[in-house]
Each structure stands twice: as structure tokens, then as C-alpha cells.
C-alpha positions as CSV (number, residue, x, y, z in Angstrom):
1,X,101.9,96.1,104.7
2,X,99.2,94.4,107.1
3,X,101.4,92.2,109.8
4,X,99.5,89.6,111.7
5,X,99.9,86.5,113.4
6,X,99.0,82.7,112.1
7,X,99.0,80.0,114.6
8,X,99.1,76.3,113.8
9,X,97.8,74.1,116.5
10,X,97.5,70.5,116.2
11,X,98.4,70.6,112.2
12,X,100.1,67.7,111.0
13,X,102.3,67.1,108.1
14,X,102.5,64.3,105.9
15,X,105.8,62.5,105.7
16,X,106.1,62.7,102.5
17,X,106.1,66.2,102.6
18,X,109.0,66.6,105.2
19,X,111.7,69.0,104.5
20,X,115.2,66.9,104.1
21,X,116.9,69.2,105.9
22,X,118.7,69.1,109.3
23,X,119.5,71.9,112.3
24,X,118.9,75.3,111.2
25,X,120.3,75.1,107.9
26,X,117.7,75.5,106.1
27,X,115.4,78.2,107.7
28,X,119.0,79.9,107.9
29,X,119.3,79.7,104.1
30,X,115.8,81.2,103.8
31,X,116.3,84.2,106.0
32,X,119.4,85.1,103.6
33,X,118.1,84.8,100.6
34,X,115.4,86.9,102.2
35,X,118.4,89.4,103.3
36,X,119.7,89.5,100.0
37,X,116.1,90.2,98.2
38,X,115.7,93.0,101.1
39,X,118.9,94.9,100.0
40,X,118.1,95.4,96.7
41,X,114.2,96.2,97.7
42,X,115.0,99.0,99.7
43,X,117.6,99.9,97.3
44,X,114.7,100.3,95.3
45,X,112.5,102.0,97.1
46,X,115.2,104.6,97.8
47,X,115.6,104.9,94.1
48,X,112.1,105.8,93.3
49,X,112.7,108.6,96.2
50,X,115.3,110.4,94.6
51,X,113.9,110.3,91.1
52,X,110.5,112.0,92.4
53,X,112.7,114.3,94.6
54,X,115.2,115.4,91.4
55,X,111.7,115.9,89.7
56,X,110.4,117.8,91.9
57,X,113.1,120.1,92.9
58,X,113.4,120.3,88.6
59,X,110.2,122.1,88.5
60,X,110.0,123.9,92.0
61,X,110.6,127.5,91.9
62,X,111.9,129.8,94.0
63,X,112.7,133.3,93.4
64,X,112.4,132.5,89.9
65,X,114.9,129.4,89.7
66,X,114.6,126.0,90.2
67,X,115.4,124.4,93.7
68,X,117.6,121.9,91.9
69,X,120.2,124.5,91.1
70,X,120.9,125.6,94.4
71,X,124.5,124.9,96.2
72,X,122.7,122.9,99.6
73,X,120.7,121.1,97.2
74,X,123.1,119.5,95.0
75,X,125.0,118.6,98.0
76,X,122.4,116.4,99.5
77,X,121.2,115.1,95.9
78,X,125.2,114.4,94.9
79,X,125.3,112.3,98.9
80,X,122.3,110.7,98.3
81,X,123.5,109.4,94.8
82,X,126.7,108.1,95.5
83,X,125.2,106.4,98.5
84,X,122.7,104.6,96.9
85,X,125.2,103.6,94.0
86,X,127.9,102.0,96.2
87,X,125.0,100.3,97.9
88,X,123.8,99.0,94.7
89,X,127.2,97.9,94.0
90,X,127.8,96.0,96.9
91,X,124.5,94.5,96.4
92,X,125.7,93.7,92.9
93,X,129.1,92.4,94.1
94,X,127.4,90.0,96.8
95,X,124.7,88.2,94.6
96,X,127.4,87.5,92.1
97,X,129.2,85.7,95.6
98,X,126.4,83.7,96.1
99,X,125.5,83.1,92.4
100,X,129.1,81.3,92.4
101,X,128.3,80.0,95.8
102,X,131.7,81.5,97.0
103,X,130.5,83.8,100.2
104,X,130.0,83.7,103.5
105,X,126.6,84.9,105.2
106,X,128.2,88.1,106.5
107,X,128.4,89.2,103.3
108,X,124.6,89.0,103.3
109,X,124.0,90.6,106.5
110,X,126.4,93.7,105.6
111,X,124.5,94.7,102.3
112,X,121.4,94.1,104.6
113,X,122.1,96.3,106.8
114,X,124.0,99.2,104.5
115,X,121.3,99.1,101.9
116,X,118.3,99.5,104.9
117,X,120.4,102.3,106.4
118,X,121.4,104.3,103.0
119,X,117.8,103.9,101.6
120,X,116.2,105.2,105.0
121,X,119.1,108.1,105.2
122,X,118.0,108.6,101.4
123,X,114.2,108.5,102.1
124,X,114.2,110.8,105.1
125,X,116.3,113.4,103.1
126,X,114.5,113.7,100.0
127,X,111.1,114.2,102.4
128,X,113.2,116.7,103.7
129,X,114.0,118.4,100.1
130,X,110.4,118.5,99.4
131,X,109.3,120.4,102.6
132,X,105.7,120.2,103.3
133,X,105.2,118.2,100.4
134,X,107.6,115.3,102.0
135,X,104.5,113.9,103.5
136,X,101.9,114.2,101.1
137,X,100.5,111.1,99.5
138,X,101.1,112.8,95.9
139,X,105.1,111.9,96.0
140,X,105.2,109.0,97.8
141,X,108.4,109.4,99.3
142,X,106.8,109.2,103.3
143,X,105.2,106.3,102.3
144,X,108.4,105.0,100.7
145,X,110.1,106.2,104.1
146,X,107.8,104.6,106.7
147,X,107.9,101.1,104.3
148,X,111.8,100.7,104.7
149,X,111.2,101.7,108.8
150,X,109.4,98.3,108.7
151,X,112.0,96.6,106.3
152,X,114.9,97.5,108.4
153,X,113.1,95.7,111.0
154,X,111.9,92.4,109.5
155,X,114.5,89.6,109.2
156,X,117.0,90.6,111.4
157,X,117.1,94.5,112.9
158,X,120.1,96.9,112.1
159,X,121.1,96.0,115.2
160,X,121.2,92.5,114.9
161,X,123.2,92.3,111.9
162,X,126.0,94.7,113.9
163,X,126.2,91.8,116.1
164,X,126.8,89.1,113.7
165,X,129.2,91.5,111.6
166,X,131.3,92.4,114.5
167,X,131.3,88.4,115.7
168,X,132.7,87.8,112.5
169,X,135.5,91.0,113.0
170,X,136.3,89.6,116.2
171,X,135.5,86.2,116.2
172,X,133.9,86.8,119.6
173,X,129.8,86.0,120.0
174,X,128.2,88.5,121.8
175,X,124.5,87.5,122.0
């Protein structure tokens, strides 16, 4: 995606189209549903990953057998899966929190985080799994790989959402 700046010098808005909303509330409330949407995006993204790579590795021969049905293999693709799954589910478990309005915005930054990290972990080994062909443009799954690099980054970093998951372990603000 293109990023760029916009900057807004001496724009005025009507009254009548003032926000009622006071302190950070509201750009808060944003950002999570933002946080939420990201989980399952990257989630996503990861998805499309594995299917091309358990395609792939389907129809890749060596030696006269598919790559699918070697030991190594089905380790990584049996990790990958039940990564991606209990981050789905916790995705899952946390919009049904907010659809009953009975969460906390932890809960948010934790599938945030886990889903960004699983779905890059996911990404980088299924460009491994396809060697040389990890980075071409006809499987997609470097492009899919460099796109979650930017959407672990954008609305609060991996790091940042440590930080307000272990301030709400220990009840103790670090930043």
C-alpha cells in the first residue's frame, strides 16, 4: 500500500459537524475496531499463504513424490495450521466480546498482536516451503509476507501492544 502524509492547515469545521465526543474516547474506539479488523486481515492473508503453499507442495515433485508427503513438511504445515486456527479462534472469541459489549480493550490488543505475529511466522514459512519460488510474484506469498510487515506496524507495533498487555498483567504503566 502507498503511505503518505496529508496535512490540514487552517481547515475549519463547521459546528454542526463536531464529533460529540470527549478525551480520547473516541479516536481510542477507532483504533480498536481498527485492531480488531487487523486480526482477522492478517489472519487472512496468512490463510491464502498456506493454501497456495499446500498446493504447491501437492504438485511439487521430488524424486518422484510430492513435497507434501515428506516428514519436515508436514511438520511445519501441521504448526502453521494449528496456529492460524487458535488465532482465528481467539479472533472469533473476542468479536463475540465486543458484539455483547462485555470486553475490555486488552482483549483487542492481544488478538492484535497474536494474529500479526502467527500470520508473519505463517508467511515467512510457507516462502520458506516454496524455495526459490517463495519470492516470485506467481504465489504471492512474499507479497503476502511484506503486506503483514507493514500491518504489524500500523495501529500500534508488536511492541506496543506488549506494553499495554503487560500494564494490564501488572497493573503497572510502563510508557
Amino acid at each position: 500500500s502507498i503511505t503518505g502524509m496529508i496535512f490540514l492547515n487552517d481547515v475549519r469545521v463547521p459546528l454542526a459537524n463536531k464529533l460529540n465526543i470527549k478525551g480520547l474516547k473516541g479516536p481510542f474506539r477507532c483504533l480498536n475496531d481498527a485492531r480488531l479488523g487487523i486480526s482477522f486481515g492478517s489472519l487472512g492473508a496468512a490463510e491464502n499463504c498456506l493454501n497456495t503453499t499446500i498446493d504447491y507442495l501437492d504438485n511439487r515433485k521430488q524424486f518422484n513424490d510430492s513435497l507434501s508427503g515428506k516428514q519436515l513438511v508436514q511438520y511445519k504445515l501441521a504448526d502453521m495450521v494449528s496456529e492460524y486456527n487458535l488465532a482465528l479462534n481467539a479472533s472469533f472469541s473476542v468479536a463475540n466480546s465486543v458484539d455483547q459489549n462485555d470486553y475490555f480493550p486488552e482483549m483487542i490488543s492481544f488478538v492484535k498482536r497474536n494474529s500479526c505475529q502467527k500470520s508473519l511466522n505463517i508467511a515467512r514459512t510457507c516462502r520458506d516451503l516454496l524455495g526459490g519460488n517463495g519470492i516470485s510474484k506467481e504465489y504471492n506469498v512474499f507479497r503476502h509476507m511484506s503486506n503483514l510487515e507493514t500491518v504489524n506496524t500500523y495501529e500500534g507495533t508488536h511492541d506496543i501492544h506488549s506494553l499495554i498487555i503487560g500494564r494490564y498483567i501488572t497493573g503497572k504503566n510502563s510508557f
